[in-house]
LOLO-93886 format. One record per residue: z, y, x of N, C-alpha, C in turn. Coordinates in steps of 0.2 Angstrom, whole numbers, plus 5000, padded with zeros to 4 digits. Example, Ala and Ser with C-alpha at 12.3 -4.5 7.8 and 13.67 -1.06 7.14 Angstrom:
2
503949725066503949785062503949845066503549895064503649955068503950005064
This chain:
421
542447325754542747295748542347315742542247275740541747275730542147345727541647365724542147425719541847395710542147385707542147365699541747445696541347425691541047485689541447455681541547515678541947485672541747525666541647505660541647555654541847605655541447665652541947745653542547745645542447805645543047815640542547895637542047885634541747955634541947995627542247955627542648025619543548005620544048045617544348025618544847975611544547945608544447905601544147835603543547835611543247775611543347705610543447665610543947595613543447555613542847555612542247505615541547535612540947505613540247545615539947505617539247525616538647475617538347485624538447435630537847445634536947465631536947505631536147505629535547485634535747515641535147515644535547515652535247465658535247505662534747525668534847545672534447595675534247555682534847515685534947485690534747395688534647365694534547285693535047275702535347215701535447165707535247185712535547205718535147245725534947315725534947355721534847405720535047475724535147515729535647535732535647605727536347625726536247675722536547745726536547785725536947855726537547885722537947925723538347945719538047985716538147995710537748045705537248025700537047955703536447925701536547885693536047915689536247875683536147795683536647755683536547695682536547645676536647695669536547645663536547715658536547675653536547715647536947675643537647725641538147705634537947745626537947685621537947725616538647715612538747795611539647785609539447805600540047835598540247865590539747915588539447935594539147995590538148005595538347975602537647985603537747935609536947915613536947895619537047935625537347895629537647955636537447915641537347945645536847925654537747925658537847875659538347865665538247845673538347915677538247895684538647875688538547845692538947815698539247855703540147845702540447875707540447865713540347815716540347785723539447755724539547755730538747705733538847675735538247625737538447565738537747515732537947445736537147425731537547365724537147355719537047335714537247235716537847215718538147155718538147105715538147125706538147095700538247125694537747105690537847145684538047095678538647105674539147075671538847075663538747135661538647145653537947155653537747125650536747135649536547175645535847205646535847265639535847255634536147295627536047265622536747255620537247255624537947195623538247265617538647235612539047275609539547265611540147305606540847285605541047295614540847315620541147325625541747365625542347325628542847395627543047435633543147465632543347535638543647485641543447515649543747505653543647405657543347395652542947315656542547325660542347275666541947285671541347255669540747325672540347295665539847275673539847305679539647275685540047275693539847265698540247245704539547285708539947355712539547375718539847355723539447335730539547345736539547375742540047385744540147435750539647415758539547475759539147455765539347395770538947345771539347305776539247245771539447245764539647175761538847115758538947065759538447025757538446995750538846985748539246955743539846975740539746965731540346985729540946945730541747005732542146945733542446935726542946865727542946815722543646875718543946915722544346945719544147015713543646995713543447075712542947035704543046955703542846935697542946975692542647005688542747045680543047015674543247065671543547025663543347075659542547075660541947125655541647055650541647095643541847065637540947035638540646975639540046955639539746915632539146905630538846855627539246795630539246775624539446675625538746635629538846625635538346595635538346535634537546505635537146455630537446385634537446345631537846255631537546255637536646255640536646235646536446275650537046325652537046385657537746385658538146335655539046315657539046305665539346325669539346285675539946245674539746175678540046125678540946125680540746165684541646205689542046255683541746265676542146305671542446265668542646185671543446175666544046215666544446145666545146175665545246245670545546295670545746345675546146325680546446355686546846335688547746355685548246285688548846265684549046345684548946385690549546465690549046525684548646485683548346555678548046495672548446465667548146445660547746465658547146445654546946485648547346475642547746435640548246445634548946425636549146465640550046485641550546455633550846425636551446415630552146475635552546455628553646455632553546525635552946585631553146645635552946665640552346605644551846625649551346685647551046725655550746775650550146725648549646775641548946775639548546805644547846775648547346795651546946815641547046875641546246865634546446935636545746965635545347035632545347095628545947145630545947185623545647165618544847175616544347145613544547095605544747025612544846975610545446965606546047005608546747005603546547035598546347095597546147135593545847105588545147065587544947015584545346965581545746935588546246885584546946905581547146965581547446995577547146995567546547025568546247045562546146975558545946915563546046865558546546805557547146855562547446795561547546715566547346755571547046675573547646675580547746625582548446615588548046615593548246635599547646655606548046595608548546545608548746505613548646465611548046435605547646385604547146385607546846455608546146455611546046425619545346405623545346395629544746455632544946485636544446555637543946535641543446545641542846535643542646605650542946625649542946685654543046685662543246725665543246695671544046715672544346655678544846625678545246585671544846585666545046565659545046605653545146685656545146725651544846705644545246715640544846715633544646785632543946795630543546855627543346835621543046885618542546885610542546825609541846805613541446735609541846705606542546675610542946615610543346645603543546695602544046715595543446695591542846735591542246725586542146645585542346605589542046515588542446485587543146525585543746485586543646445578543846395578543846345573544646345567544546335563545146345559545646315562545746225567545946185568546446245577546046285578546246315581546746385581546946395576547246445573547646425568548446395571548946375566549146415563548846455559549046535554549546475549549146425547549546395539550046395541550346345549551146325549551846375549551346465549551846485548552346505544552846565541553146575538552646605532552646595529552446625520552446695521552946745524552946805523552546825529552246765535551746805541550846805534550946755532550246735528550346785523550846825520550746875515550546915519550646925525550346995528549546985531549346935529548646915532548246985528547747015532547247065528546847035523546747065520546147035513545447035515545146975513544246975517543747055515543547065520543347125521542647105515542347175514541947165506541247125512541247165517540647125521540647045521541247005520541046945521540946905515540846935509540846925504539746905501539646825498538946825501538546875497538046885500537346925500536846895498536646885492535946865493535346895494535146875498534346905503533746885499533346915494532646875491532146895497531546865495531046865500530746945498530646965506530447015507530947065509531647075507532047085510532047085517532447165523532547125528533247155531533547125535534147145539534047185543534647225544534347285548535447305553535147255559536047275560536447345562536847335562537047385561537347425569537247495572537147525576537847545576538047525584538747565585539047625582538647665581538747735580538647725572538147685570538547675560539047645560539347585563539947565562540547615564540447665569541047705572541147755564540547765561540347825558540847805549540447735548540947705542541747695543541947675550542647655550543047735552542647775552542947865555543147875547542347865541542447915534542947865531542847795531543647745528544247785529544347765536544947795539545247885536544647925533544847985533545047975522544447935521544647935514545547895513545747855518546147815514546747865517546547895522547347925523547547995524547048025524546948095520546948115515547548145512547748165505546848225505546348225501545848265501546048295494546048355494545748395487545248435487544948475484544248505483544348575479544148615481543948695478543148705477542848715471542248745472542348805470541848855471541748905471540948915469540848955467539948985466539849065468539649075475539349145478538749175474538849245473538249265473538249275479537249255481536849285487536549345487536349385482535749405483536049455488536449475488536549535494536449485501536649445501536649395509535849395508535649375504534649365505534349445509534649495505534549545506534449555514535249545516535349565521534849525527534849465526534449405531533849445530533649455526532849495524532649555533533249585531533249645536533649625542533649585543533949565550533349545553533149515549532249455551532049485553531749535550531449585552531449635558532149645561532249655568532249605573532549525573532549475576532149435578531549435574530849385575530649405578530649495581530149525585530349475593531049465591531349415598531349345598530649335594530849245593531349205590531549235587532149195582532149195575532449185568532549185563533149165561533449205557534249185555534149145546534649115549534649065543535249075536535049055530535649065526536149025531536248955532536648945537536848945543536649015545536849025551537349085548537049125542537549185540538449135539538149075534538749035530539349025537538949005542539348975548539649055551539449115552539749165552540349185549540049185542540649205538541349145535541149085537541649045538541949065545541849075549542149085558542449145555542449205551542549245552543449255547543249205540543849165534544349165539544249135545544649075548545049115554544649165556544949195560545649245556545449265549545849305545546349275542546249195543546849135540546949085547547149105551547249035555547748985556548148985549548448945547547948895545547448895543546748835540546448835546546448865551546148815559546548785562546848725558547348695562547148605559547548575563547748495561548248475559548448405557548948385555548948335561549448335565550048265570550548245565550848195569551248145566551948205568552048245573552548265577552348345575551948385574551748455572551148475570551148535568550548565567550048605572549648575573549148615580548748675577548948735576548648795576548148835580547248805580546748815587546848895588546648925595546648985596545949015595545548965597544748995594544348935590543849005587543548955581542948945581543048885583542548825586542148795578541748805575541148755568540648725571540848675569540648595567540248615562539448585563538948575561538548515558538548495553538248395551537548415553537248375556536548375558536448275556535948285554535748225550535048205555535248135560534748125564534648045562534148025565533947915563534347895565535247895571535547875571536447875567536247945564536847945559536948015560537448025557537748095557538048115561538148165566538348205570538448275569539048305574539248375572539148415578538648465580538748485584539148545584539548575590540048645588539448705588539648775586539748835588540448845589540348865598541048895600541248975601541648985597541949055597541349115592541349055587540749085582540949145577541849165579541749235576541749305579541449265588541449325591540649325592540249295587539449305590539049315584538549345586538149375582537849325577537449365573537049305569536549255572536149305577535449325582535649245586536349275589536649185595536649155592537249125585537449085581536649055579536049075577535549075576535049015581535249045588534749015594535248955596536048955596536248915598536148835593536348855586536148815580535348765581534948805581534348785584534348745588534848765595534248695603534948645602535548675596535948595596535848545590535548585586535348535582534548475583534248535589533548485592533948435596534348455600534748405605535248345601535448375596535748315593535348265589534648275588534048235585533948185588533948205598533548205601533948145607534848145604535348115608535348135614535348205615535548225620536048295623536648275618536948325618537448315623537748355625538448335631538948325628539448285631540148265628540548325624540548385627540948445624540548495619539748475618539448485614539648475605539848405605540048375598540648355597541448365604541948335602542248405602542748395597543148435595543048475590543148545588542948585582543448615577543548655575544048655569543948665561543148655563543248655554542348625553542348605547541448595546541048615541540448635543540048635539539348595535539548555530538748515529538548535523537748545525537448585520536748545517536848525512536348485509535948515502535948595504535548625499534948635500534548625507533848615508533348555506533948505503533648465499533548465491534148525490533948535482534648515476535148485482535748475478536048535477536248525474536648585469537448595472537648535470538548545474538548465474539248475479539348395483540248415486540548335485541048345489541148315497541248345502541148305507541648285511541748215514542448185516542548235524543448255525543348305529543248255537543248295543542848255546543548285552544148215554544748225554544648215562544948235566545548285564545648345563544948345559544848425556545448425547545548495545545848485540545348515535544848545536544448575529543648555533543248555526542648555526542248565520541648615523541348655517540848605517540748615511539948565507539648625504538948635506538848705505537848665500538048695494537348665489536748705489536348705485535348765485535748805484535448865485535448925482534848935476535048965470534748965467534749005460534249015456534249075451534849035447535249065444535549065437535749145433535949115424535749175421536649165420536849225421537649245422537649305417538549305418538649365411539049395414538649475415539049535419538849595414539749625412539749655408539549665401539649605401539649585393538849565392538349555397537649545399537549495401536749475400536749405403536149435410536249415412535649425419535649385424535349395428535049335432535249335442535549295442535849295450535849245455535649255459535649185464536349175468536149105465536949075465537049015471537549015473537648955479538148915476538248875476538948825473539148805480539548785483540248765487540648745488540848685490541548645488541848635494542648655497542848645503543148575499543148535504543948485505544348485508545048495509545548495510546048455512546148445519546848425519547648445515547648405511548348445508549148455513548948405516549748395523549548465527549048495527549048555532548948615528548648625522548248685520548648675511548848695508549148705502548648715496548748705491548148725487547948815486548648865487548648915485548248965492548648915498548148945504547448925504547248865502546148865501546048915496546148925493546148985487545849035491546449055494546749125498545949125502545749065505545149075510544649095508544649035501543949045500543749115496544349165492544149225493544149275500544449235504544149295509543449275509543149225510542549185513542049205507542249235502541749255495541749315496542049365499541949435502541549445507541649405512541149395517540449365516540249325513539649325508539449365503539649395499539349445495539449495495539649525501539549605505539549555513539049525514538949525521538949585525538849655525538949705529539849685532540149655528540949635530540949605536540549555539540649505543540249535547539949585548539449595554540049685557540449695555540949755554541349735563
């Protein structure tokens, strides 16, 4: 019997993804374990292997396809013994529309027990995908005729659907007041010469619709604060100087990722999230890292980074942020976390606020370090200063509790001896 190979599910946020690559063609006999494609999800590309063996039957989603949604058959293996795909084991893997003369002639009407446009409370054959889409514009799926197999309607056909096909007007006045408002994207563009398009990558689209999502419905507020360094410079100074002998170098941001792990463990009412139903308060303190790669932003963790030295936090920091360049992290690599850190002071910025990265509730925006002249003791003198803004979830974290942390977390930087104790 055929076994369906089907989208995975590799974060647990995902709902569709791009075929990018595969590994196998048509005839191919594969083994269990064997990488047979490559998915790019929200955060990087992942190598998907084959559970079962057996040989390569037909291959449904070609490479390059976007918008696949979890869980569609994206091909058909065969079990030992079989010649041919059986006709039960047809997919409802969200495909390109294909071309006018590549229709086959036997794709009319469906048969009468399976329509492709049901009335009177028959089911719909159409494609998570597909609803989804015609949900967002509005469009009736029992005007459509699917083009899919057994009739299913998928993508293309919502995408080509015709106004003439979408009786949105006949309805009530109060369904048409609920129609969403045109997205600012469809709004025209003018393109001059020399201009070029550049489309957009699953992972910038996951990436925009995550910081929306966090800006519109996360009440965010903002603390900055300005550390003195010089003692942390200090201290880095003399650590270097033991740890190089072992190949490593500790970074201001590996001390900040420290002594944030360590706030967090002394406030673990700020290691939590906000649910609909409770408060999830994490037992270990797992930092989220932004690493800035040509595919977009990513977070790689440190887990349990306020039981590890600077020396680890230092080596680990290093081979994830090469592997996160390099899209090769593991699943448990980048998901999850309870808190983050992005640091844009090696560019020279000063301060910034950064949107928090949910379902996390705070995250620090950490700016240059740099000289300023301060008044100590009625003196003016000279101190290097770091600026830093946490953002905040207000539904989890109160204003007077971020206060609370960021003076633990200003103790833990300007007597670093604190956080190495």
């Amino acid at each position: 019997m055929s076994i369906n190979i089907l989208m995975p599910a590799l974060s647990p946020t995902m709902t569709e993804g791009k075929l990018a690559k595969w590994h196998v063609k048509v005839g191919d006999t594969v083994k269990s374990g064997q990488v047979v494609c490559e998915i790019e999800t929200d955060k990087a590309t992942m190598e998907v292997e084959a559970v079962d063996e057996g040989k390569i039957g037909q291959i449904l989603v070609e490479e390059g396809t976007e918008g696949v949604a979890v869980n569609a058959v994206i091909a058909v293996l065969l079990e030992e013994g079989e010649k041919e795909v059986a006709k039960s084991a047809a997919p409802a893997a969200e495909k390109p529309a294909p071309k006018a003369e590549e229709k086959p002639a036997a794709a009319a009407p469906a048969p009468a027990a399976k329509p492709a446009a049901p009335s009177g409370g028959t089911r719909l054959f159409a494609s998570p995908l597909a609803r989804r889409i015609a949900a967002e514009k509005g469009i009736d799926l029992a005007g459509l005729k699917g083009s899919g197999p057994n009739g299913r309607i998928v993508k293309a056909d919502v995408e080509n659907a015709k106004p003439a096909a979408a009786p949105v007007a006949a309805q009530a006045p109060k369904a048409a007041a609920k129609a969403p408002a045109p997205a600012t994207g469809s709004q025209p563009v003018f393109v001059a010469p020399g201009d070029s398009r550049v489309p957009h990558t699953s992972i910038r689209k996951v990436i925009a619709r995550r910081m929306l999502e966090s800006k519109q419905t996360v009440p965010h507020f903002y603390l900055t604060v300005d550390f003195e360094i010089d003692a942390l410079l200090t201290a880095r100074t003399a650590i270097n100087a033991v740890v190089e002998k072992k190949g490593t170098k500790v970074s201001v941001n590996d001390m900040v990722i420290k002594a944030c792990a360590k706030a967090l463990r002394d406030h673990p009412e700020c290691n939590a999230s906000w649910t609909e139903e409770e408060m999830i308060q994490y037992g270990a303190v797992d930092i989220s890292v932004a690493v800035a790669t040509d595919r977009g932003l990513i977070t790689p963790i440190v887990r349990n980074a306020d039981m590890k030295g600077l020396a680890q936090i230092s080596i680990e920091m290093k081979d994830l942020a090469s592997r996160a360049k390099s899209g090769k992290l593991k699943l448990e690599e980048f998901q999850g976390g309870g808190f983050t850190i992005s640091n844009l002071g090696m560019f020279g910025i000063r301060d910034f606020g950064a949107i928090i990265n949910t379902p996390q509730s705070m995250i620090l925006a950490v700016g240059a370090g740099e000289e300023r002249v301060v008044v100590r003791k009625g003196e003016m003198v000279i101190r290097n200063i770091m600026s830093c803004t946490l953002a905040v979830d207000h539904r989890v974290v109160d204003g007077a509790l971020g206060a609370q942390f960021l003076q633990t977390l200003t103790a833990y930087i300007e007597q670093p001896a604190a956080m190495l104790a």
